[in-house]
C-alpha positions, 0 to 999 in steps of 0.5 A: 500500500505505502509504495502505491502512494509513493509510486503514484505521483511518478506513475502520473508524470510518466502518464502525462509525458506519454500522453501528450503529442509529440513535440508538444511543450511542457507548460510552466505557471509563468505563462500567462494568457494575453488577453485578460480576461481569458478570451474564448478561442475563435479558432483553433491550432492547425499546423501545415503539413508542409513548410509553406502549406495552408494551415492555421499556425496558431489561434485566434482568441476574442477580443474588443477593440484597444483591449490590451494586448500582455506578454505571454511570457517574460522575455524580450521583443525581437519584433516589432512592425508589419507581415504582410499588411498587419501589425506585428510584435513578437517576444523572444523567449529563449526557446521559444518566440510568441507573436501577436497579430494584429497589435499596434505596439506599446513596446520596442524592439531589444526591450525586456518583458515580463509575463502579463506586461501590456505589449500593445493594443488589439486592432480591428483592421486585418483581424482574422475575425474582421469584422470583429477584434481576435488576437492571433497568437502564435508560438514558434520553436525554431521554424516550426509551430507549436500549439499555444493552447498546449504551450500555455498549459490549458489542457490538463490530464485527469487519471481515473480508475475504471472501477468503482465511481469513475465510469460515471464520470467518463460516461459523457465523453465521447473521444473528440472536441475539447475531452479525449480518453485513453485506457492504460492498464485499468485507469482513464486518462482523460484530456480536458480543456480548461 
């Protein structure tokens, strides 16, 4: 029994790691959403098949006119200006970089930043969402994308045992939209977002 408890946690971590996607980020609690109050998702993560194929790189979040605009993460902005018709800032995390489009900025380029600190100003015009204000937010690891849900941490994993009470909490999941299950040896996984 004492090395059950004590196995768990671990059991869970290695569960977790063999859950998520391959190349997905491990999330940290020093990301923060840009948009406050957390905004709904218009559209969702769909990267290209190839380098340059059609896709969507990364989501669309709603927003308001003028709404603030927050750095995602501390870090430095390394952009700052217009891709292809629309206002741009991108900060420079290390690894990482996350852009923010179509943002008139309040920051400049070289200048540090930290998590939840205003990086500009949401736009209407060439919003994803026109006529309507969504933030397009993106997260790059070298050339390619990641999802920034997952960057974020916005998925979480639950373990339940498939005996006693827990078929009744996996009866209303069916496998697609925002919940997935998994079976591994007599527990649930189940991937929800929050």
């Amino acid at each position: 029994m004492l090395l059950t408890h004590l196995c768990a946690p671990t059991v869970a971590a290695v569960l977790c790691l063999a859950l998520a996607p391959p190349g997905s980020p491990v999330p940290t609690d020093d990301r923060l959403w840009p948009l406050d109050p957390r905004p709904q998702v218009v559209a969702g993560f769909d990267p290209p098949e190839a380098t340059y194929g059609s896709g969507h790189r990364g989501v669309d979040l709603a927003g308001r006119p003028g709404q603030p605009v927050l750095a995602a993460a501390a870090g430095t902005v390394s952009f700052v200006g217009s891709i292809g018709g629309k206002p741009v800032v991108v900060v420079d995390h290390g690894a990482e970089r996350t852009t923010y489009e179509p943002v008139v900025a309040e920051v400049g380029r070289g200048e540090p930043v930290v998590a939840g600190s205003v990086v500009g100003r949401l736009q209407t015009v060439a919003s994803h969402c026109f006529p309507a204000a969504c933030l397009h937010f993106g997260v790059r690891q070298g050339a390619g994308y990641l999802d920034p849900l997952a960057w974020l941490g916005s998925q979480r994993v639950r373990l339940l045992p498939l005996w006693g009470g827990a078929s009744s909490e996996l009866s209303g999941l069916t496998g697609s939209g925002s919940s997935a299950r998994r079976q591994l040896d007599g527990w649930a996984a189940t991937i929800h977002s929050r």
